[in-house]
TORRO-900495 format. One record per atom (N, C-alpha, C, CB): y negated, z negated, x negated; residue in three letters. Coordinates in steps of 0.2 Angstrom, whole numbers, plus 2048, in hexadecimal, padded with zeros to 3 digits. Glycine has a CB too. Layout:
N
YZXALA/...
END
This chain:
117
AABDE169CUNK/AABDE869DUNK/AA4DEA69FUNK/AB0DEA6A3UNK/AA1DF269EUNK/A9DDF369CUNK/A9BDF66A5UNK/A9CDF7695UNK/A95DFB6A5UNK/A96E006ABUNK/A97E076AAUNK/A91DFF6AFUNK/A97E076A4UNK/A98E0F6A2UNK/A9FE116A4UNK/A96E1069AUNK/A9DE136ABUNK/AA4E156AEUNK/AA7E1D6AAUNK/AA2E166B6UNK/AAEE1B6AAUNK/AB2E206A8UNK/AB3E246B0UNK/AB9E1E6A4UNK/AB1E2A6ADUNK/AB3E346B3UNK/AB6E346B3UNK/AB1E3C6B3UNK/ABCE326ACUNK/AC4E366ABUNK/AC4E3A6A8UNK/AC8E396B0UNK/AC6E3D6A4UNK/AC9E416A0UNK/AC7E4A6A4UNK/AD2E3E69FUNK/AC1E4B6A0UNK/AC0E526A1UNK/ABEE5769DUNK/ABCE536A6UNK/AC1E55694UNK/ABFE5A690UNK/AC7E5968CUNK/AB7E5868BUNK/AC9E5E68AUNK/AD0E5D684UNK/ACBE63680UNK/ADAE5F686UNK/ACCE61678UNK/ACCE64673UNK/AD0E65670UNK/AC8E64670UNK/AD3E6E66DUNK/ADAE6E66AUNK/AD8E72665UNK/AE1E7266DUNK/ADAE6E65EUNK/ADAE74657UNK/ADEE78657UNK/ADAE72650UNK/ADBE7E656UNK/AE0E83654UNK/ADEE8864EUNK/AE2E8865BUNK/AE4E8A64BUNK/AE3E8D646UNK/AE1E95645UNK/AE8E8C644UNK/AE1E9864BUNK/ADFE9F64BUNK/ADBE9F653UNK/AE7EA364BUNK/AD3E9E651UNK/AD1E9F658UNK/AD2EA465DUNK/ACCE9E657UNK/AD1EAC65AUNK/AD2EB065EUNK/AD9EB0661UNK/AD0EB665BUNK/ADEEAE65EUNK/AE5EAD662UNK/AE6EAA667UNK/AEAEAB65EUNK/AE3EA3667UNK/AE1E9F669UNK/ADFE9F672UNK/ADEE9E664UNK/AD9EA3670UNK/AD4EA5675UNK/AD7EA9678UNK/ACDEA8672UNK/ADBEAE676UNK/AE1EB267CUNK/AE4EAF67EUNK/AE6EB767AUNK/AE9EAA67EUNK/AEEEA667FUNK/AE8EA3685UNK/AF1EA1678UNK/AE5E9D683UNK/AE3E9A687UNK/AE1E9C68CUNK/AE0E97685UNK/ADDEA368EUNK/ADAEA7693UNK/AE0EA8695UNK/AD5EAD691UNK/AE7EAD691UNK/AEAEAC698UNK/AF0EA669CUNK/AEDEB3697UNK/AEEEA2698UNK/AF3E9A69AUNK/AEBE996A1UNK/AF5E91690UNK/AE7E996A0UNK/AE2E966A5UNK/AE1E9C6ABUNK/ADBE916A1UNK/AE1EA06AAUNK/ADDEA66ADUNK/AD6EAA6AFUNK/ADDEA66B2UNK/AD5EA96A9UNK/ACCEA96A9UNK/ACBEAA6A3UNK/AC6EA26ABUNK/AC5EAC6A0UNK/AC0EAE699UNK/ABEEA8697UNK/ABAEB469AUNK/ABAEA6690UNK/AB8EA068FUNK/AB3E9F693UNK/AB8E9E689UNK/AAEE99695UNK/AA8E9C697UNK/AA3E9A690UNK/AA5E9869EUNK/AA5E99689UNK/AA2E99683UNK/AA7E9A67EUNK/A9EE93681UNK/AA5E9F678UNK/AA9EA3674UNK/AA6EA4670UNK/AACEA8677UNK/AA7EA166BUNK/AA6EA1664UNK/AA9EA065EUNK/AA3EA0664UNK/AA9EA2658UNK/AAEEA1651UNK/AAEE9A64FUNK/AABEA5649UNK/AAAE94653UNK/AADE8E652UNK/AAEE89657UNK/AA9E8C64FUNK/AAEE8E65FUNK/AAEE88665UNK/AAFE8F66AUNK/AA5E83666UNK/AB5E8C66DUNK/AB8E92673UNK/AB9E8C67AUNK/AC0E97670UNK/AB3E8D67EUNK/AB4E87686UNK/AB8E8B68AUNK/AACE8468BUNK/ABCE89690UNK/ABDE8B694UNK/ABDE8469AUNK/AC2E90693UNK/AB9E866A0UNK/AB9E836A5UNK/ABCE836A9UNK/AB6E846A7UNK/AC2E806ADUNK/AC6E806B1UNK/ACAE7B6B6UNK/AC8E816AFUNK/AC6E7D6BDUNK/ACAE776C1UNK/AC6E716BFUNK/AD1E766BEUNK/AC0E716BDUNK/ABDE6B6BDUNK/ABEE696B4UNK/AC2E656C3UNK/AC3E6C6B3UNK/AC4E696ACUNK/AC0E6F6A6UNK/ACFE686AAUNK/AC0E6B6A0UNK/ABEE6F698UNK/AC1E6D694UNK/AB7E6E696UNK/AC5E74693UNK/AC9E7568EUNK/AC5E78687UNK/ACEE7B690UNK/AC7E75681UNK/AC1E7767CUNK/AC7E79676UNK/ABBE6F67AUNK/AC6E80673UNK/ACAE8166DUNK/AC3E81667UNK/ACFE8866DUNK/AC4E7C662UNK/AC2E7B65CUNK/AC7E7E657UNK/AC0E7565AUNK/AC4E80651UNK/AC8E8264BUNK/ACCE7D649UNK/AC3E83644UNK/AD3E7C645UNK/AD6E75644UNK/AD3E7163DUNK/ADEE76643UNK/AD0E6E63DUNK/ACEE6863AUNK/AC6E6963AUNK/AD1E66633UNK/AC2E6D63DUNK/ABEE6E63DUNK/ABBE68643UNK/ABDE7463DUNK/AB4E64642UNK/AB3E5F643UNK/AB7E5A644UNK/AB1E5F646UNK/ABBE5663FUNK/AC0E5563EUNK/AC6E54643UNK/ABEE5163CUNK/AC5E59647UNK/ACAE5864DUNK/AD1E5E64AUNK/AC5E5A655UNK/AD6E5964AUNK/ADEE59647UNK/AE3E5A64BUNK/AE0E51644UNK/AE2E55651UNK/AE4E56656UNK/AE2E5865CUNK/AE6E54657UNK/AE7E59662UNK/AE3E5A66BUNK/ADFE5366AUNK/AE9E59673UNK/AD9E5166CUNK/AD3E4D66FUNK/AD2E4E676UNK/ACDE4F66CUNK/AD3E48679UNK/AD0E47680UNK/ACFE44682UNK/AD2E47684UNK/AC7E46685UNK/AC0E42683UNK/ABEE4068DUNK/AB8E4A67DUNK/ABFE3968CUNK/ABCE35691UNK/AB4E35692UNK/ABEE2F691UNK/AB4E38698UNK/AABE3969BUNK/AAAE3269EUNK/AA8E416A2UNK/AA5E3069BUNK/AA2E2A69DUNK/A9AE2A69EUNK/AA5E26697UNK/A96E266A2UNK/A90E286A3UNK/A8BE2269EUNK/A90E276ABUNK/A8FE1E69AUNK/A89E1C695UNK/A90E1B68FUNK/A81E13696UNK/A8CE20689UNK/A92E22683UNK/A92E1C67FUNK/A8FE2967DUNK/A8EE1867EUNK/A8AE15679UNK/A8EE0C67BUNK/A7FE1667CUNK/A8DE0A681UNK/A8FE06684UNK/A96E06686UNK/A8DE06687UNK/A9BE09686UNK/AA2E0D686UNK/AA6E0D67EUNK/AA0E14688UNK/AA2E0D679UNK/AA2E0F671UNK/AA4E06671UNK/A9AE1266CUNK/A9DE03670UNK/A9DDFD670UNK/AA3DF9672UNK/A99DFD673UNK/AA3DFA678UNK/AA9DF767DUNK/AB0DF967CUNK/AA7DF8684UNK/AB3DFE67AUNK/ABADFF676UNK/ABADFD66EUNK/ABBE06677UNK/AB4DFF66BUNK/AB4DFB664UNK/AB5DF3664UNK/AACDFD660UNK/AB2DF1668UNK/AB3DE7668UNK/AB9DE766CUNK/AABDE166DUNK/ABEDEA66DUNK/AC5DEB672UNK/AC9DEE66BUNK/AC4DF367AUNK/AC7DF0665UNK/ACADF1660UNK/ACDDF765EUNK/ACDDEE660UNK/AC7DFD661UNK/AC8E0465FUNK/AC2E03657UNK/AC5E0A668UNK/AC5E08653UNK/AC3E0B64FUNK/ABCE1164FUNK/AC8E0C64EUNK/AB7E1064EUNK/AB2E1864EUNK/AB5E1D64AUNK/AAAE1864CUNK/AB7E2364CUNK/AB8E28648UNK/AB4E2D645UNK/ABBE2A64AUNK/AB0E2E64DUNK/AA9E3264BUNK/AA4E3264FUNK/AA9E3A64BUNK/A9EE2D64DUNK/A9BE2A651UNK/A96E2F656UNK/A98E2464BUNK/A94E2B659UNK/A8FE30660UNK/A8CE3465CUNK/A8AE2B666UNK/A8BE39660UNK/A86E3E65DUNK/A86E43661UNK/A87E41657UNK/A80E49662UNK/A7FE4D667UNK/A83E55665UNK/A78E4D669UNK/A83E5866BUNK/A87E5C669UNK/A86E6266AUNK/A8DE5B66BUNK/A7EE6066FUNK/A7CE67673UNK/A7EE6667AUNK/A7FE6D671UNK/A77E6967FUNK/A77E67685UNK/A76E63687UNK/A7AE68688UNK/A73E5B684UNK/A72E57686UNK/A7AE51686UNK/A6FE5A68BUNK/A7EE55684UNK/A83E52683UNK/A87E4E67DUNK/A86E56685UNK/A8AE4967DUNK/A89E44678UNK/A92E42679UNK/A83E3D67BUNK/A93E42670UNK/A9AE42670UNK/A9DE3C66DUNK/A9CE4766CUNK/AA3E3866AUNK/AA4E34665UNK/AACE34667UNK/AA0E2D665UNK/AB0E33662UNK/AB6E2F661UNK/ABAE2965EUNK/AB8E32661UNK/ABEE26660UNK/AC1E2065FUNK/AC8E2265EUNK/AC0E1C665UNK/ACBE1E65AUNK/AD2E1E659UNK/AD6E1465BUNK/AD3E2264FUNK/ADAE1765EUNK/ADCE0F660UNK/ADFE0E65EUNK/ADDE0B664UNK/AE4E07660UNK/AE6E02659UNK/AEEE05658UNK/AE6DF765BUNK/AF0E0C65DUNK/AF6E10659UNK/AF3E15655UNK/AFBE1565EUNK/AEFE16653UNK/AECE1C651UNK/AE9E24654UNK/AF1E1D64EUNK/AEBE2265BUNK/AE9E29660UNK/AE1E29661UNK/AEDE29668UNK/AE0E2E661UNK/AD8E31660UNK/AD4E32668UNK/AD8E3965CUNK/AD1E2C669UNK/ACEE2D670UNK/AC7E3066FUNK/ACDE26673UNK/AC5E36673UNK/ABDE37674UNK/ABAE3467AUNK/ABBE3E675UNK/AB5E34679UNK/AAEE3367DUNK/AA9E3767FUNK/AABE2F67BUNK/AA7E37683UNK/AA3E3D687UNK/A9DE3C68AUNK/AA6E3F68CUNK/A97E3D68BUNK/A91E3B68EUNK/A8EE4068FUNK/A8DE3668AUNK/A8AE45695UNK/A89E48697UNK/A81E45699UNK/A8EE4A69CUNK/A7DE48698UNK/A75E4469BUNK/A71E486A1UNK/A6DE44693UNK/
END
């Protein structure tokens, strides 16, 4: 095992088909405004957690994604790929310093990863 410790689960990404619908819904299911809002990426912050609506299939994300923060991305990748995960979409930055990837395991469910610097 590596040391790139897992934080736990503090990002879900959901595709949705109609962002502005979307973005009403979710503001009023959480209570708050997004704190980023735009035609291809609506965040909201909450409770610790980030909720993220993407377009549906845009970056190939199909389904909900929920992306484990971990403190080295790279090492974590590694270490569930030799455990017999699949890369789906390999590390890359995303802005802010922040660094993404996902895996899908040996049912097919789509695991993210998360690296904050």
């Amino acid at each position: 095992m590596s040391d790139a410790a897992i934080q736990g689960i503090k990002t879900v990404l959901h595709p949705v088909a109609d962002m502005a619908a979307a973005r009403k819904l979710y503001a009023a299911l959480l209570g708050t405004e997004p704190q980023t809002d735009s035609e291809y990426y609506v965040g909201f912050d909450v409770a610790g957690q980030h909720i993220g609506l993407v377009p549906a299939g845009a970056q190939g994300v199909t389904s909900q994604v929920a992306y484990w923060h971990v403190s080295d991305l790279d090492a974590k990748l590694a270490e569930v790929t030799a455990a017999g995960a699949t890369v789906s979409s390999p590390a890359k930055e995303v802005g802010g310093g922040r660094r993404v990837a996902t895996v899908t395991d040996l049912d097919g469910n789509v695991l993210g990863l998360l690296q904050d610097s």
